[in-house]
TORKOL-4160 file (C-alpha; in steps of 0.2 Angstrom, whole numbers, padded with zeros to 4 digits, m for minus):
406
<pt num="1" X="m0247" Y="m0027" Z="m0136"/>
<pt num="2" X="m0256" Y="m0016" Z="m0126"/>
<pt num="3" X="m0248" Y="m0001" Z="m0117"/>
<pt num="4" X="m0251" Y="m0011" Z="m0101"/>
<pt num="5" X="m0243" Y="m0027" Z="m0105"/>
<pt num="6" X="m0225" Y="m0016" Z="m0112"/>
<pt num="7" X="m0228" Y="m0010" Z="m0093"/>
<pt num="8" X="m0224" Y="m0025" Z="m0084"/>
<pt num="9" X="m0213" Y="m0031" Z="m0097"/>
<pt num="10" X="m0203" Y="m0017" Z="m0093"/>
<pt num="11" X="m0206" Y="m0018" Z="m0074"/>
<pt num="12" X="m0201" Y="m0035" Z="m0074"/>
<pt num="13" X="m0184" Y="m0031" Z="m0083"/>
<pt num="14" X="m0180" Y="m0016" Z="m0074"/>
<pt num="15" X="m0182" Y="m0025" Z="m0057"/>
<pt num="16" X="m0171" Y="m0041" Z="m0063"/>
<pt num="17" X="m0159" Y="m0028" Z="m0071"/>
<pt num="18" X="m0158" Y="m0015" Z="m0055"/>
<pt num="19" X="m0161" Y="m0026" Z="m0039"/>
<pt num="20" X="m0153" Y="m0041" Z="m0046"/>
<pt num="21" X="m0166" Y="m0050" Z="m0032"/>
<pt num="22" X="m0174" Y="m0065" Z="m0045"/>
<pt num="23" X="m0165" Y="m0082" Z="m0043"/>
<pt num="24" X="m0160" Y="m0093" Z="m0057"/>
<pt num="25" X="m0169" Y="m0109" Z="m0055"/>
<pt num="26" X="m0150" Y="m0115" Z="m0049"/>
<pt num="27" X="m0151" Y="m0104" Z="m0037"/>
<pt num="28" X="m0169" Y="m0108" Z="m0033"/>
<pt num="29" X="m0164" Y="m0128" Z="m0031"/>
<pt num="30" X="m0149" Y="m0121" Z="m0021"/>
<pt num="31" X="m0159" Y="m0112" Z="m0007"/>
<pt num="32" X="m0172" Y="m0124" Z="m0006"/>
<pt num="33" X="m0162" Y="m0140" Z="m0003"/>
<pt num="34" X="m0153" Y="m0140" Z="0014"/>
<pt num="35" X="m0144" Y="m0158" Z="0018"/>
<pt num="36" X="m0153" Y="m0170" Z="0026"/>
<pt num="37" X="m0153" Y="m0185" Z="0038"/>
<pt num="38" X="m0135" Y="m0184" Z="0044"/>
<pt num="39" X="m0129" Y="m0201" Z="0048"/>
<pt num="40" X="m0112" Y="m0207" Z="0057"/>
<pt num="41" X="m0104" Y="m0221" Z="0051"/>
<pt num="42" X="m0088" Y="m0230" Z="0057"/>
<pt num="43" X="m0074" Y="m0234" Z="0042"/>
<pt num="44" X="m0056" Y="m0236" Z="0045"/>
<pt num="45" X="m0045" Y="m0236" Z="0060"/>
<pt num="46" X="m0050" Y="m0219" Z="0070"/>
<pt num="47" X="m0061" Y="m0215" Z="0054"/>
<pt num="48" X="m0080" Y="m0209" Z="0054"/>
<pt num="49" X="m0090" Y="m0208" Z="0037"/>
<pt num="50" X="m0101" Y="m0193" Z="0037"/>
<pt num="51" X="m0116" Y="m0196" Z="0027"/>
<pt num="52" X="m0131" Y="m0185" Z="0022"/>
<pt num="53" X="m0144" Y="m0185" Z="0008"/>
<pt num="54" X="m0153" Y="m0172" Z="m0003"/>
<pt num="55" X="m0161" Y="m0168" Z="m0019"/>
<pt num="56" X="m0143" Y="m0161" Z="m0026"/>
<pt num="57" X="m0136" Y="m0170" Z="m0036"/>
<pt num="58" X="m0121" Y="m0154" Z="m0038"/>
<pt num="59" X="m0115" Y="m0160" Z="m0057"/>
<pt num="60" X="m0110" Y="m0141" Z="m0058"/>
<pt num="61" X="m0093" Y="m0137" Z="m0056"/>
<pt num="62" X="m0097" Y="m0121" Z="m0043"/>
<pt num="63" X="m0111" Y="m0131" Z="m0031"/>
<pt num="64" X="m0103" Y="m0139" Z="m0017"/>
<pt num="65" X="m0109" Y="m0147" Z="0000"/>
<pt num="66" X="m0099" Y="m0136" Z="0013"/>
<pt num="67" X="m0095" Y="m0148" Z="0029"/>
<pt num="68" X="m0090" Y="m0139" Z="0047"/>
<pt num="69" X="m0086" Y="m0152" Z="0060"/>
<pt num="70" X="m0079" Y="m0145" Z="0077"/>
<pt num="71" X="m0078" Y="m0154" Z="0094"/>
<pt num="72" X="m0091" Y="m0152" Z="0108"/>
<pt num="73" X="m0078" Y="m0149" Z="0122"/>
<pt num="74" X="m0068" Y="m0136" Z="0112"/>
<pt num="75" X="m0053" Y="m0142" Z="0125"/>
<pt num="76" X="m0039" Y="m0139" Z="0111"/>
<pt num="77" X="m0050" Y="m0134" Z="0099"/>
<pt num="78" X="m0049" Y="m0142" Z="0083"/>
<pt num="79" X="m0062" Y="m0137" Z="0068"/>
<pt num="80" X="m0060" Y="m0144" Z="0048"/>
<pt num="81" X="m0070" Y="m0135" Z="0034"/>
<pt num="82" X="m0071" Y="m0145" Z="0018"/>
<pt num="83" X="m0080" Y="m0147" Z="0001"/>
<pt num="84" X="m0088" Y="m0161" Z="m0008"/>
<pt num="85" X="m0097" Y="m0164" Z="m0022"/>
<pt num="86" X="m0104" Y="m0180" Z="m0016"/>
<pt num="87" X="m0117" Y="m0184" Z="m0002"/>
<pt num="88" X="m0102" Y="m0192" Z="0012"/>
<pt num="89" X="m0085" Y="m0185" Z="0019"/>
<pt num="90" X="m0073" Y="m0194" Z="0031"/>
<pt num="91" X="m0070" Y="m0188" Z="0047"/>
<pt num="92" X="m0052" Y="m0191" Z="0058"/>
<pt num="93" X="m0055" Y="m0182" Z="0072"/>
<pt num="94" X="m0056" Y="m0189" Z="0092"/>
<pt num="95" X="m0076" Y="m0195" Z="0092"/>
<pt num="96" X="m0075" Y="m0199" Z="0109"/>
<pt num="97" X="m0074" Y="m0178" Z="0113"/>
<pt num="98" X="m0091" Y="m0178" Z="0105"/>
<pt num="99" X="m0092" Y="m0169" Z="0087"/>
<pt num="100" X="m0104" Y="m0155" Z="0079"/>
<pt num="101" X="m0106" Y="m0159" Z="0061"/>
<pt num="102" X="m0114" Y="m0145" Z="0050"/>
<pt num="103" X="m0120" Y="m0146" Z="0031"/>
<pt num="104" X="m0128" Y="m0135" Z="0018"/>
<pt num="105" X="m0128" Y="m0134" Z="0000"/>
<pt num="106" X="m0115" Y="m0121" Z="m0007"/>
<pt num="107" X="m0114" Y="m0111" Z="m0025"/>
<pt num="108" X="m0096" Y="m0104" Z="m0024"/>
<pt num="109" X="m0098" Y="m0089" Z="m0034"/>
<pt num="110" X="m0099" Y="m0069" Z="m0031"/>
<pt num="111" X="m0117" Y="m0072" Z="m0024"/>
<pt num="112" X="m0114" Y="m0086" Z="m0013"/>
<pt num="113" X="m0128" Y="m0092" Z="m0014"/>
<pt num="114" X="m0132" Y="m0107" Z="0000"/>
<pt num="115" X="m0144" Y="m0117" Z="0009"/>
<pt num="116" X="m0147" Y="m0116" Z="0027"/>
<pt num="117" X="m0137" Y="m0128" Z="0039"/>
<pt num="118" X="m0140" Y="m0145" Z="0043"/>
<pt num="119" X="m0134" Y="m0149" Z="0059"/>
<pt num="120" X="m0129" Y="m0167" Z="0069"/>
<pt num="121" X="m0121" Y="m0170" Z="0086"/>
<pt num="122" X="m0114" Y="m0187" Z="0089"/>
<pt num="123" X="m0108" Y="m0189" Z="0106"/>
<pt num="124" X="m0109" Y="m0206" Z="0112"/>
<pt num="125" X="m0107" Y="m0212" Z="0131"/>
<pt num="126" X="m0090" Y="m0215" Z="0137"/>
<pt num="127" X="m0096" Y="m0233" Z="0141"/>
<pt num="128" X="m0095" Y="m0235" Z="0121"/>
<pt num="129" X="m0077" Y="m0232" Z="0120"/>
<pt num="130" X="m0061" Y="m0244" Z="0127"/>
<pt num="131" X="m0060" Y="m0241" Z="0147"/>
<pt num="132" X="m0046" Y="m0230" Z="0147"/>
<pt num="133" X="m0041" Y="m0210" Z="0149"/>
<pt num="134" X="m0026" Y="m0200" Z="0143"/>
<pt num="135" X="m0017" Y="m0207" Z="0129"/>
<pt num="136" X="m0001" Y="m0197" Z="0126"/>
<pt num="137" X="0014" Y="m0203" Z="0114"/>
<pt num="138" X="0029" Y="m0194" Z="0112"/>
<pt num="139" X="0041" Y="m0198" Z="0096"/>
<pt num="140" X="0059" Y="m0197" Z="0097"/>
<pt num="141" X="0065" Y="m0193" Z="0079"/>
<pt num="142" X="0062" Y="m0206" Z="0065"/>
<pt num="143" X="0069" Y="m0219" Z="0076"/>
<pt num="144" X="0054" Y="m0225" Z="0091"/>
<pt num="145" X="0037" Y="m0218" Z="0099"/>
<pt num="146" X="0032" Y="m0220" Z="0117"/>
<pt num="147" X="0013" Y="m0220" Z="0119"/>
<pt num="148" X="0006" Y="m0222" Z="0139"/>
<pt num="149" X="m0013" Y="m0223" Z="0144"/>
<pt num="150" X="m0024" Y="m0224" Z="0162"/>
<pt num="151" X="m0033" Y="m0239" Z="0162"/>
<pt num="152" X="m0052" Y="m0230" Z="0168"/>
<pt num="153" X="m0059" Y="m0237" Z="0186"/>
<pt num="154" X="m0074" Y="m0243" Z="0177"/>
<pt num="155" X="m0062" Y="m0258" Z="0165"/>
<pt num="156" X="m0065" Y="m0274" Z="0165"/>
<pt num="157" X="m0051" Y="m0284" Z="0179"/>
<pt num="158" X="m0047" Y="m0295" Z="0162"/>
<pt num="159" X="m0048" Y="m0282" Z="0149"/>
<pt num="160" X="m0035" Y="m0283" Z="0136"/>
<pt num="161" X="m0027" Y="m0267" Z="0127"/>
<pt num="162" X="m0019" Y="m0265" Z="0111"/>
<pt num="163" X="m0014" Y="m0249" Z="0103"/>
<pt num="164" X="m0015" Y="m0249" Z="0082"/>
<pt num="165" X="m0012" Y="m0233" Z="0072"/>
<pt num="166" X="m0014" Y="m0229" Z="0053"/>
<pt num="167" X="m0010" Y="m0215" Z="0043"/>
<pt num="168" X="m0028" Y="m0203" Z="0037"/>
<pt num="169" X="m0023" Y="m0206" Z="0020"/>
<pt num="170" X="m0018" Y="m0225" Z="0018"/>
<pt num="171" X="m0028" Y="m0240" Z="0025"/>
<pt num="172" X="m0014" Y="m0251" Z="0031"/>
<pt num="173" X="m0015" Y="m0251" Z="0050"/>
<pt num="174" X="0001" Y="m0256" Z="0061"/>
<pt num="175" X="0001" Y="m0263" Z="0076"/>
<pt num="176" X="0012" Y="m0261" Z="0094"/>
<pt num="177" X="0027" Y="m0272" Z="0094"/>
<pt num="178" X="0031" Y="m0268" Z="0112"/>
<pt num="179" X="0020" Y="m0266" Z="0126"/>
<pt num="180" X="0023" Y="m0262" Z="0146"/>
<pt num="181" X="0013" Y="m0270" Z="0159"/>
<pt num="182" X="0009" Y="m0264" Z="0176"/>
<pt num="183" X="0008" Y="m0284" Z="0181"/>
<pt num="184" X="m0009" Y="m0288" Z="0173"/>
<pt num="185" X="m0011" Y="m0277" Z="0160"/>
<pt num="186" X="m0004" Y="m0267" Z="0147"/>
<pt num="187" X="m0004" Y="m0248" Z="0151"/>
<pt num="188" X="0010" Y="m0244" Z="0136"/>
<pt num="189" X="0017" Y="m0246" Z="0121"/>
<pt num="190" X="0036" Y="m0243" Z="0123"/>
<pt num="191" X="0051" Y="m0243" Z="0112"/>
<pt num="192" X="0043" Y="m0247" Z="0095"/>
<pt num="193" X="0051" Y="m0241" Z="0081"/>
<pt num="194" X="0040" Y="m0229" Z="0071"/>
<pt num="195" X="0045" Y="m0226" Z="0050"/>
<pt num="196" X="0032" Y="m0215" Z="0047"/>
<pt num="197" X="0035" Y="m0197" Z="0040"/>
<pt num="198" X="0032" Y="m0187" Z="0056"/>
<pt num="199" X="0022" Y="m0172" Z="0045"/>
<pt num="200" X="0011" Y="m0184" Z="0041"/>
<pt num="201" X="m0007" Y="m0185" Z="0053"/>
<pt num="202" X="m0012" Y="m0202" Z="0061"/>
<pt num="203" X="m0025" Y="m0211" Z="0070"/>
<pt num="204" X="m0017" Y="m0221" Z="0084"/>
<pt num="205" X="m0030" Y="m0230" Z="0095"/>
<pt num="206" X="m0030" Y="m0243" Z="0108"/>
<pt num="207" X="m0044" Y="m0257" Z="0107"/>
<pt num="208" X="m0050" Y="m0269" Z="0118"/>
<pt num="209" X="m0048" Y="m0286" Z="0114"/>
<pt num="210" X="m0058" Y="m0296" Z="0126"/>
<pt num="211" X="m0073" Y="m0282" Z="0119"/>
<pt num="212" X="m0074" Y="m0279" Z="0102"/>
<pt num="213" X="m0089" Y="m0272" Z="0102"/>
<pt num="214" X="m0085" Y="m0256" Z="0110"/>
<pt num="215" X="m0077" Y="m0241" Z="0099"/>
<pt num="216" X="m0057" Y="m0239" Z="0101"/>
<pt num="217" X="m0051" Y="m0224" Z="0110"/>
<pt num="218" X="m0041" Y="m0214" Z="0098"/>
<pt num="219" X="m0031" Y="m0197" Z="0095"/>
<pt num="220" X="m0030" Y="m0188" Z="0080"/>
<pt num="221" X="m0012" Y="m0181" Z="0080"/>
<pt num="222" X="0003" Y="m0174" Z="0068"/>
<pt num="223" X="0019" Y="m0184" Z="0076"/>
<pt num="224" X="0030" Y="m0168" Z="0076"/>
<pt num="225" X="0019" Y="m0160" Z="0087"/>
<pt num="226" X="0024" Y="m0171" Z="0100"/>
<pt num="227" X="0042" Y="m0175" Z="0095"/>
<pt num="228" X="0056" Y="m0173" Z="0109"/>
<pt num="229" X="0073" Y="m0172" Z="0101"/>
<pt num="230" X="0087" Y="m0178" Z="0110"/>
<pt num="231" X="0098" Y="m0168" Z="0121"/>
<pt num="232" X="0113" Y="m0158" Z="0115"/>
<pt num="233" X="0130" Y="m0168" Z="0114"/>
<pt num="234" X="0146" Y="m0159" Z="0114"/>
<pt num="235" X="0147" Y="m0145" Z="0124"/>
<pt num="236" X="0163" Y="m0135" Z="0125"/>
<pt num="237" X="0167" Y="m0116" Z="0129"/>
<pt num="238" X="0182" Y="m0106" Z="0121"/>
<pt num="239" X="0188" Y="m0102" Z="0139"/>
<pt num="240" X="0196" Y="m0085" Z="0129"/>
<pt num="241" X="0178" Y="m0079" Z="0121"/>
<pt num="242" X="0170" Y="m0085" Z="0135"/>
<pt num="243" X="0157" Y="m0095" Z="0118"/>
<pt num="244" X="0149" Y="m0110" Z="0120"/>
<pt num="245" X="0145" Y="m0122" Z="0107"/>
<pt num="246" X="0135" Y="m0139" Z="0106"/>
<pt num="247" X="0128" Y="m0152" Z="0095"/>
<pt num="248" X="0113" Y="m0160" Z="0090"/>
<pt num="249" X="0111" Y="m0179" Z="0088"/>
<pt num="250" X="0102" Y="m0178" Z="0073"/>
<pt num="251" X="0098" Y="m0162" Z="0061"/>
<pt num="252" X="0085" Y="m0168" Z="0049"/>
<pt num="253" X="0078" Y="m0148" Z="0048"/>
<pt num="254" X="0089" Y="m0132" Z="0043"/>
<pt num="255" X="0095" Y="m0124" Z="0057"/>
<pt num="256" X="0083" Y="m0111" Z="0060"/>
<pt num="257" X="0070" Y="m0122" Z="0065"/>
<pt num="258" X="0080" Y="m0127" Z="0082"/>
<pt num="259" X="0076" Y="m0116" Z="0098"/>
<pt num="260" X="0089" Y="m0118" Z="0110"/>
<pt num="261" X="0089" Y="m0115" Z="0132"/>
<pt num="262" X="0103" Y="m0110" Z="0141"/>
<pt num="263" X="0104" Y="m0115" Z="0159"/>
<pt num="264" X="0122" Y="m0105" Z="0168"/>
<pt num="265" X="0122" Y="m0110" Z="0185"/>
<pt num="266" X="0136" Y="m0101" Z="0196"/>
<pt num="267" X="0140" Y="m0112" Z="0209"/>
<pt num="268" X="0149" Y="m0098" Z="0218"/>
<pt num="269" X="0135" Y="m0085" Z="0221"/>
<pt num="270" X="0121" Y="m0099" Z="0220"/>
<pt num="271" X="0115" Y="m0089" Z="0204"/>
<pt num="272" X="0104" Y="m0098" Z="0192"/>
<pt num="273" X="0099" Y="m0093" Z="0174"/>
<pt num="274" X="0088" Y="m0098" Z="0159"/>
<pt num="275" X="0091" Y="m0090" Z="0144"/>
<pt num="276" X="0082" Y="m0094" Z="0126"/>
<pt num="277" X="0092" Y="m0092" Z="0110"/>
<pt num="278" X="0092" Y="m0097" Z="0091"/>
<pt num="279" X="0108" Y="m0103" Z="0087"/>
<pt num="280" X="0121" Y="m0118" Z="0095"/>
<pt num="281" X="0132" Y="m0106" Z="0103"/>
<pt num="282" X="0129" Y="m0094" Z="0116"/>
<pt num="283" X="0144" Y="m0081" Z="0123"/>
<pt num="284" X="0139" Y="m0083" Z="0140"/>
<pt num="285" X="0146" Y="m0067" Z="0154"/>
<pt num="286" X="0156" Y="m0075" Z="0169"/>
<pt num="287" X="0169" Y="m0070" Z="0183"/>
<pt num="288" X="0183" Y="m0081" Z="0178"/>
<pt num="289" X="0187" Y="m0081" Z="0198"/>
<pt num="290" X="0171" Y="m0091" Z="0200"/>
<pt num="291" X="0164" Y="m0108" Z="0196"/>
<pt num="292" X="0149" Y="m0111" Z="0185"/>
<pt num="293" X="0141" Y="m0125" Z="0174"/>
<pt num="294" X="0130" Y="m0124" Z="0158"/>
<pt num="295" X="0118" Y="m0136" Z="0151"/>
<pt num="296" X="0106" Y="m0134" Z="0136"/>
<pt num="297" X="0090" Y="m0142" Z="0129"/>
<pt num="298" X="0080" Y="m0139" Z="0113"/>
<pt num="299" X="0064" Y="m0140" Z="0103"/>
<pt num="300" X="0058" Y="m0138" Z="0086"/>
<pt num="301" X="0051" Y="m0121" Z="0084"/>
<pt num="302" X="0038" Y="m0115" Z="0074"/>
<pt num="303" X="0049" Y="m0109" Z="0058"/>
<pt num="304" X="0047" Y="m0127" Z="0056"/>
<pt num="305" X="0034" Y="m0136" Z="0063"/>
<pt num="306" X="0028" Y="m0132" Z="0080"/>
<pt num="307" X="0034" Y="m0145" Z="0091"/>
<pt num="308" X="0027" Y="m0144" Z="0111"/>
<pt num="309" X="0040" Y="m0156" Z="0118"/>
<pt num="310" X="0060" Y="m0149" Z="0125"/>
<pt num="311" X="0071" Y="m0161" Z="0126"/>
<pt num="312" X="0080" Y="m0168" Z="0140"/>
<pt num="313" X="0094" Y="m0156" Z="0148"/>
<pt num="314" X="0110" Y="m0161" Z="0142"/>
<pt num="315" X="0125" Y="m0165" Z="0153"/>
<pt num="316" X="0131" Y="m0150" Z="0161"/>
<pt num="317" X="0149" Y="m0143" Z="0155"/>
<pt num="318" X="0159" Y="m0138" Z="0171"/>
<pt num="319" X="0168" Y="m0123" Z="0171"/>
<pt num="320" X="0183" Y="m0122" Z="0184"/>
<pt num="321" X="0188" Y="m0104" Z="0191"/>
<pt num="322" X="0205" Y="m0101" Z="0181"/>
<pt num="323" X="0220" Y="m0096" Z="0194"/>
<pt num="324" X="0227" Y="m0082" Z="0187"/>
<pt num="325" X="0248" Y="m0079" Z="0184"/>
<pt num="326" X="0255" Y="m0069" Z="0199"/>
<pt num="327" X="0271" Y="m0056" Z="0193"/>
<pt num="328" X="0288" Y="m0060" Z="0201"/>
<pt num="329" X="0287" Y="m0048" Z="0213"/>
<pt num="330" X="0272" Y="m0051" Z="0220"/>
<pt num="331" X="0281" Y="m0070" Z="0224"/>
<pt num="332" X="0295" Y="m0066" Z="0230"/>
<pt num="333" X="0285" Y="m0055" Z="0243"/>
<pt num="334" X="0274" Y="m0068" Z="0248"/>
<pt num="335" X="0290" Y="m0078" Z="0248"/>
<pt num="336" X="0298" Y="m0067" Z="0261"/>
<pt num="337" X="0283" Y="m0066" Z="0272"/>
<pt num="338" X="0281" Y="m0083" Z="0274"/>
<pt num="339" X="0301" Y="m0086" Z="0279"/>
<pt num="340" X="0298" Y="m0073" Z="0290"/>
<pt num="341" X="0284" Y="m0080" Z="0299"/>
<pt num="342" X="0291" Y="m0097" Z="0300"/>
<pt num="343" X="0309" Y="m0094" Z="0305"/>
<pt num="344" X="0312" Y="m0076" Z="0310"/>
<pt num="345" X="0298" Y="m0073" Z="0323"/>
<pt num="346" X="0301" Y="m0089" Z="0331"/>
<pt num="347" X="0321" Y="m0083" Z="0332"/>
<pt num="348" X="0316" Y="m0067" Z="0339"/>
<pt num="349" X="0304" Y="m0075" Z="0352"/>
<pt num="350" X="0317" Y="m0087" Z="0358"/>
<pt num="351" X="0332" Y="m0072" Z="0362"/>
<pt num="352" X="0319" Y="m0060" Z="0367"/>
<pt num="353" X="0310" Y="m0072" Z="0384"/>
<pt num="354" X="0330" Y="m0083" Z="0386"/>
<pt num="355" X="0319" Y="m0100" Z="0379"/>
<pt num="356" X="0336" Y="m0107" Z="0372"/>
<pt num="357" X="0343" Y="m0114" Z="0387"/>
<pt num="358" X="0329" Y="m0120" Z="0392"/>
<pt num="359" X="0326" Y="m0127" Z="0375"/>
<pt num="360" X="0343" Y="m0133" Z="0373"/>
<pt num="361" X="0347" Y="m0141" Z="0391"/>
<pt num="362" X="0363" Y="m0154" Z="0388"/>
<pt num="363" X="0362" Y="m0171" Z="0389"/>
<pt num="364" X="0368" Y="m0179" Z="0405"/>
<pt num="365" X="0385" Y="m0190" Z="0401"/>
<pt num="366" X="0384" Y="m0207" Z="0410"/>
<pt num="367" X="0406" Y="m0209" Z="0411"/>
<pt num="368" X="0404" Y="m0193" Z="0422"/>
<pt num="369" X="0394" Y="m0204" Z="0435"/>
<pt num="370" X="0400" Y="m0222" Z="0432"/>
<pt num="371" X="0418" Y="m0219" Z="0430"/>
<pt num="372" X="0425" Y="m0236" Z="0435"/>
<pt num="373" X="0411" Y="m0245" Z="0422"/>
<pt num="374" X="0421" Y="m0234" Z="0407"/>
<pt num="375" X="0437" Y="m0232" Z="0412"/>
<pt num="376" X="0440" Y="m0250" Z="0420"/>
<pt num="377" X="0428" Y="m0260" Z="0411"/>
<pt num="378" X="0427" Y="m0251" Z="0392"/>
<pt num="379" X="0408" Y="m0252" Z="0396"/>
<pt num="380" X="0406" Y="m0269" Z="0401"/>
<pt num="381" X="0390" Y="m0267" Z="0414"/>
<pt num="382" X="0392" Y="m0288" Z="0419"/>
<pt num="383" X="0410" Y="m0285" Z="0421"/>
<pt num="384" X="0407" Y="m0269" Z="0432"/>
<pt num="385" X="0395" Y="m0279" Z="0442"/>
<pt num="386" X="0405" Y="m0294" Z="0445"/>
<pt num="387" X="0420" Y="m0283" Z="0451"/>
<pt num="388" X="0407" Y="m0274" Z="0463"/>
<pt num="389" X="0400" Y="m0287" Z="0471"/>
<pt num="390" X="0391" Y="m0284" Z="0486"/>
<pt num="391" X="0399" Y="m0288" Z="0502"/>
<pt num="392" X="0389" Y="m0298" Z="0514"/>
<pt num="393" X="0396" Y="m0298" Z="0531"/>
<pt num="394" X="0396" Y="m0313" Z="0542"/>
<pt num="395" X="0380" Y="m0313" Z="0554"/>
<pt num="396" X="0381" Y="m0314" Z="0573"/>
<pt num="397" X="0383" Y="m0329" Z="0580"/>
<pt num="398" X="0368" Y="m0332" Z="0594"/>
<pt num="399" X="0370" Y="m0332" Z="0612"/>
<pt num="400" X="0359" Y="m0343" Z="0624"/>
<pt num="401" X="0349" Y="m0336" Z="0635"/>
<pt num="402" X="0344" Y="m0343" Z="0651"/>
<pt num="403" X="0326" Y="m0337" Z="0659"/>
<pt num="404" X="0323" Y="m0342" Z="0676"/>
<pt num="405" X="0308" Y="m0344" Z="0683"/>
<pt num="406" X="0300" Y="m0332" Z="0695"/>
């Protein structure tokens, strides 16, 4: 071998061994077979199939396809990041927001090697989903959910909604067993009972049945993040501590996953506080002279899981000022005053300006004036009458007169 040749040889080697720039054929096939043709397809209840193609068939156990999907209006952002070996992933996530779907070929090792991205916006027109806006549920423990939505300006008079949900990982969907209508339509499903672990992520979706070919609106939630526990029972204060305890309905978490707020309202000073605290009991600071009233809600905080729904306020406790034990003497004292006030002034008023004869003039005696009706007739006014007849004295007797005539 010529003395040339071992040169390159040895250049070669040294560049590979120093620079560690040369790709493996892997890693070749790697950087030069990005994704291609990213294709939507719908599958289950509030399920898109993501499908792409490419040379790669990823038999090794390190090369992956690296899938980004995020949403378009980035109002509560919501991104996933997952890795396949196979040339489709599903997608739970709300469609109707429009979706960025990114793909490249991955090598997850120290080098990292990767293709470029592949990239797919699928946004379809509003027109393409059910006619209606804001879909909210709220779940109240593992007992019942309430879901509303607005029915959009642009429906359909005879539309007809029905809401369906389905858990991301099975394929049995459930439907609405109790709806509320505004007369016409139905713009809520109320009061059905929901079994499903609350920790567990669900499609729930309302479809229109008089048009099936337009894409259900559907939200892609966790139930406890909209769970609203009920409000706390049992409210009572230790009127010597001045700590107030409560109780909640149902305690299906450890204790530290409860917030609690406080709400001490003194009626006396029109005084009104909110306080926040961890526990089910509070020692709250009051003038036991004055009135107050205390209420409290709560939430499942995020030791737990991360609920965004208080509950109710429950009903408030009254507290009543407490009147306060006076010592003897100060009793006796008011006592006296009192006395005083009422009988002794008005005494002294009366001597002082002479107001007891006037006060106290006698009653006149009727014997003094009708002697003869007492002493001669016991009383007897008829009898006294009788006796005392009036006289009537015999009238004159007329005398003619004779009128002459001038």
């Amino acid at each position: 071998m010529s003395v040339v040749s071992r040169f390159l040889i040895m250049t070669i080697v040294w560049t590979i061994t120093v620079n560690g720039d040369a790709l493996t054929p892997l890693e070749e096939k790697i950087k030069v077979n990005p994704p291609m043709d990213i294709k939507f397809t719908p599958g289950r209840l509030g399920e898109y199939i993501v499908s792409w193609s490419g040379n790669c068939n990823c038999t090794y156990d390190n090369v992956y396809y690296m899938i980004l999907s995020s949403y378009l209006d980035k109002e509560n952002d919501k991104s996933t990041e997952s890795f396949v070996q196979s040339h489709e992933q599903n997608v739970n996530m709300e469609i109707h927001r429009g979706l960025l779907v990114q793909v490249k070929l991955y090598q997850d090792d120290e080098k990292e090697i990767s293709s470029n991205w592949t990239e797919r916006i699928f946004h379809p027109s509003r027109d393409a989903f059910t006619s209606i806006d804001n879909l909210t549920c709220v779940f109240y423990g593992n007992t019942y959910m309430n879901c509303t939505w607005n029915i959009a300006e642009s429906a359909s008079p005879d539309a007809e909604y029905f809401l369906s949900y389905r858990n991301v990982n099975a394929d049995d969907v459930k439907n609405c067993t109790h709806y509320q209508s505004d007369g016409q339509r139905n713009v809520a499903c109320y009061g059905h009972k929901y079994e499903e672990d609350l920790l567990n992520e669900v499609n729930i979706c309302v479809s229109e049945l008089s048009n099936r070919t337009k894409l259900p609106y559907c939200r892609n939630i966790y139930p406890a993040s909209y769970q609203k526990l009920y409000p706390p029972i049992n409210i009572v204060i230790n009127k010597s501590t001045d700590e107030v305890k409560w109780e909640l309905l149902e305690m299906d978490v450890p204790d530290f996953c409860y917030t609690y707020q406080i709400n001490i309202t003194n009626w006396s000073d029109q005084v009104h506080e909110v306080l926040e605290v961890k526990s089910a009991k509070y020692v709250i600071s009051r003038d036991h002279g004055k009135r107050y009233s205390v209420k409290v809600r709560a939430i499942v905080n995020e030791n737990c899981y991360q609920s965004s729904l208080w509950s109710e306020w429950s009903k408030p406790l009254n507290i009543e000022p407490e009147i306060k034990n006076l010592p003897l003497s100060t009793i006796i004292a008011v006592v006296m005053v009192n006395f005083s006030l009422m009988v002794l002034v008005p005494i002294f008023i009366c001597t002082k300006f002479n107001l007891w004869s006037k006060a106290c003039q006698p009653i006149p005696d009727p014997k003094e004036k009708f002697k003869g009706l007492f002493e001669e007739c016991d009383g007897d006014f008829q009898k006294w009458i009788n006796k005392n007849s009036l006289l009537v004295t015999k009238p004159e007797e007329c005398m003619p007169v004779t009128v002459k005539e001038v």
